[in-house]
C-alpha positions, 0 to 999 in steps of 0.5 A: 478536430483539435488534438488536446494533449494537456496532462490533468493538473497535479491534484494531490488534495486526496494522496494522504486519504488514498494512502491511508486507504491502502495501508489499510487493506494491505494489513487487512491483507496482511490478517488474511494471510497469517489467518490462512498459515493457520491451515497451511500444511506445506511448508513451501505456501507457509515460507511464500506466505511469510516472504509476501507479508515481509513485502507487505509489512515494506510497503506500508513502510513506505506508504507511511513514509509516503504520508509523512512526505505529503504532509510536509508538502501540504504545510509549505 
């Protein structure tokens, strides 16, 4: 039995709509949790809910930036 180790070639035809998707559900995360600070009593779970979207909110930042970088790949 031949041991075939070649990686999968890069296909990055889809990366755009991938994270398309995902900033989408990160916002969709993003609603749910300020959603869910509406009936948080503690103070603790609304300051480690706020840090969490403040990640969110970085990553689709970067996700977006992402974007832009494959976009400029795709048109060279």
């Amino acid at each position: 039995m031949a041991n075939n180790n070649k990686p999968n070639p890069d296909d990055r035809s889809d990366n755009v709509e991938k994270l398309q998707a995902m900033i989408q559900n990160t916002e969709n995360n993003i609603e749910a949790a300020e959603e869910s600070l509406a009936l948080t009593d503690s103070d603790t779970q609304r300051q480690q809910i706020e840090a969490k979207n403040e990640r969110r909110r970085e990553s689709v930042d970067s996700f977006r930036s992402e974007i832009h970088d494959e976009a400029n790949n795709q048109q060279s």
